[in-house]
N, C-alpha and C positions, 0 to 999 in steps of 0.2 A: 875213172871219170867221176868226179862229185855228182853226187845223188841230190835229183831235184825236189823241193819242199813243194808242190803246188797247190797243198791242202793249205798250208798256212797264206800264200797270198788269196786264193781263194776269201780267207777267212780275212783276210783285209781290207777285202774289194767288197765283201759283205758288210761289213762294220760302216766302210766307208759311206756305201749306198743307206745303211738305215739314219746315219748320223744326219745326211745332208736331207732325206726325206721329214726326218725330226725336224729339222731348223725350217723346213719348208711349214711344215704343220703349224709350230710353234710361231711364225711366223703371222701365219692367218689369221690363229687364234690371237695374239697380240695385238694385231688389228683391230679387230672387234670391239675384242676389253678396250682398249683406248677408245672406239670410236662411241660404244657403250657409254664408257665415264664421263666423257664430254659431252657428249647431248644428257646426257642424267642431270650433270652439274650446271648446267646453261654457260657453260665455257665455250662451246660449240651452238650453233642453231639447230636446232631439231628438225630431226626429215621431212621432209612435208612429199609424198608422190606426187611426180608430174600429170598432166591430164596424158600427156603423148606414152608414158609407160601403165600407166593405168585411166585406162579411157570409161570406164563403170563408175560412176562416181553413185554417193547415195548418203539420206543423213539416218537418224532415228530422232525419234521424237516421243512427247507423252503430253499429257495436261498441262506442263508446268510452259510448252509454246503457244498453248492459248488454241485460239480459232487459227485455223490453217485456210492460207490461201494456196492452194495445190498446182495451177495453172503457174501464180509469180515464181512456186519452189521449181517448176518445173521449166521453167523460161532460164533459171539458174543453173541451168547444165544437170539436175538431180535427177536420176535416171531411176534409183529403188528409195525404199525407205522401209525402215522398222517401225512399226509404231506399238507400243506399248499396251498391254491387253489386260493381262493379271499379274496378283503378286499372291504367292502364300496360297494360303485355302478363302478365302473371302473379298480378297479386295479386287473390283474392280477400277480400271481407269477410265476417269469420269469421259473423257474426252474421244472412248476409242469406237465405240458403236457409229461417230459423225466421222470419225476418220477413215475406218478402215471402207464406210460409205462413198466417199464422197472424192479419195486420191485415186484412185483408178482411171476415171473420168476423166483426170489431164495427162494420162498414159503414163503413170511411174506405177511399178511393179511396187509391191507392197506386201510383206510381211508381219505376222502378230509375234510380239516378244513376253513371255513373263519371266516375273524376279523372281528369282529361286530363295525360299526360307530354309533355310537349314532346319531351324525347328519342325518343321513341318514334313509328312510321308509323300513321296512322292507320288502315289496314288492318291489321297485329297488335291496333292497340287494339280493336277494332270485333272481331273475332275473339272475344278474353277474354269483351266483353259475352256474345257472343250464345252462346256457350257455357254461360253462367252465366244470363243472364236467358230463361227460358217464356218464348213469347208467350201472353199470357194476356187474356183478353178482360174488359173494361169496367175497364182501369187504365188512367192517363194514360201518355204519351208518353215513351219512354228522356230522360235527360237528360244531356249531356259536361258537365260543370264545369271551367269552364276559370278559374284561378287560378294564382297565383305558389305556390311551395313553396321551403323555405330552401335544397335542394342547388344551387337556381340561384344562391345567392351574391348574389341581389339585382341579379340584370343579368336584361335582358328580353331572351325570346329572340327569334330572327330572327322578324319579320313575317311575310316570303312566307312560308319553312316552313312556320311555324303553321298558317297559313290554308290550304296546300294540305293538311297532314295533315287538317286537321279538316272542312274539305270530301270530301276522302278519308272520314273518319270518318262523317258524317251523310248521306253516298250511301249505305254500308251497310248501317246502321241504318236507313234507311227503306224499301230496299228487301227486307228482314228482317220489320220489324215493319209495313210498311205505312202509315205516319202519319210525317210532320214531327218531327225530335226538338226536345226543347227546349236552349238554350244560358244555360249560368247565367254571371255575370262577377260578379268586382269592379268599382268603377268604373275602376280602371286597366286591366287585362284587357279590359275592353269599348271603350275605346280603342282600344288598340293590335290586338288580334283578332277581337272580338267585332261593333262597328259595323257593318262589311262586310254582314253574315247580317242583320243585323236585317229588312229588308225579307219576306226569305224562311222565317225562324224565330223560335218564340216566344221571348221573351226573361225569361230571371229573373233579375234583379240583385237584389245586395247592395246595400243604404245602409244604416249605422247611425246615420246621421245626417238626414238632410233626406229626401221623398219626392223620386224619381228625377224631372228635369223633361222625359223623353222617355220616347215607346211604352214599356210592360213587362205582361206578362203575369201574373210572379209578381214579389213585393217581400220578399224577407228584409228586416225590419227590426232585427232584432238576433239577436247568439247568445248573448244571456246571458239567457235564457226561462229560468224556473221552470217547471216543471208534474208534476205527480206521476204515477209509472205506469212509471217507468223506475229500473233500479237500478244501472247502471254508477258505473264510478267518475269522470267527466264529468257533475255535477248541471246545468250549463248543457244547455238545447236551441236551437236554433233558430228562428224564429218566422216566418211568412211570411203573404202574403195574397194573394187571387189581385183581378184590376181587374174584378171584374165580378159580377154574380149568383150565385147558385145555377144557375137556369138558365140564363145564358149560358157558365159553366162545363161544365155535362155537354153544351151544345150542340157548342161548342170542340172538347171533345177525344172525342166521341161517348159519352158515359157514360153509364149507365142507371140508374134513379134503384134505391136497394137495396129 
């Protein structure tokens, strides 16, 4: 009687199975990059979230929206808002003491955001905030925004610094406000310093283009928002959405409902 080979189809039915599992992979991933390329290039329309898949909607703002009318943003479906606090070790925003006053009042939940300097220790930074921002009960979480600015000349600064200041930074802050801050990027910036934290902090990115294809907590999706209630001389707002409910939002960041 010939002698059966069952190791070699074994070793067939293996191959086979990893091949078709590749093409499966390969596949997805192929997807993506296409759908990537095409909203990058404006070949395609760029995503915009529904309100029925993301029902949190929320903008951010700073001085350059002028005097806010809070009730009109809020008659506009706008549920949170960032608004703009510090930047660096000294600057204040001119406009955020009246702000961070006065949006409460027409019931959108409200957050303080500062610019993150690279040049700068993250212990002076974290300083300016907490100077500047009340801890103030049933608002979301401080937020760094970490971003590229023209004085860098379009060179990226040194990694490890970064990420020591800004860890430097977000020890501060929480042990200040007592809650996790949130961390906003570009998609470049979230490369190069952002990635690291993800595990450990919320994450709000920027796309103006495609939805983000990993974790994110909030999604700017564009800053050329219309919406009426604001009278600076910057008519563009912001536009953001957060991944989740109503109530998985006020769960998140302990918020009570107004």
């Amino acid at each position: 009687m010939k002698k059966r080979h069952y190791g070699k189809y074994i070793f067939r039915w293996l191959m086979t199975l990893l091949l078709l599992v590749g093409l499966v992979f390969a596949g997805i991933g192929g997807t993506r990059l296409l759908h990537i390329y095409l909203t990058s290039t404006g070949r395609q329309a760029a995503d915009v979230p529904s309100k029925q898949d993301y029902p949190v909607r929320g903008v951010d703002l700073s001085y350059y929206q002028g005097n806010i009318d809070w009730d009109v943003l809020a008659s506009q479906g706008v549920d949170f808002c960032f608004i703009k606090a510090t930047e660096g070790v000294d600057h204040n925003d001119s406009q955020f003491a009246q702000n961070w006053q006065t949006a409460q009042a027409a019931k959108i939940y409200v957050g303080a955001y500062h610019f993150f300097r690279f040049e700068d220790t993250g212990r002076e930074q974290a300083e300016n905030f907490i100077r500047t921002v009340p801890v103030t009960e049933n608002t979301l979480p401080p937020v760094i925004d970490v971003e590229l600015y023209e004085s860098l000349g379009g060179s990226m600064p040194d990694t490890g610094t970064a990420r020591q200041n800004l860890q430097e930074m977000l020890d501060l802050l929480e042990a200040h406000y007592g809650v996790k801050p949130i961390l906003y990027a570009a998609p470049n910036t979230y490369r190069a310093y952002v990635k690291s934290f993800a595990a450990d902090y919320p994450i709000w990115i920027s796309n103006y283009y495609y939805k983000p294809y990993f974790d994110w907590t909030f999604w700017q999706y564009t800053d050329s928002g219309e919406l009426e209630g604001y009278d600076g001389y910057q008519t563009h707002i912001d536009l953001n959405v957060y991944a989740g409910s109503m109530d998985e939002f006020r769960q998140q960041f302990g918020l009570q409902a107004f």
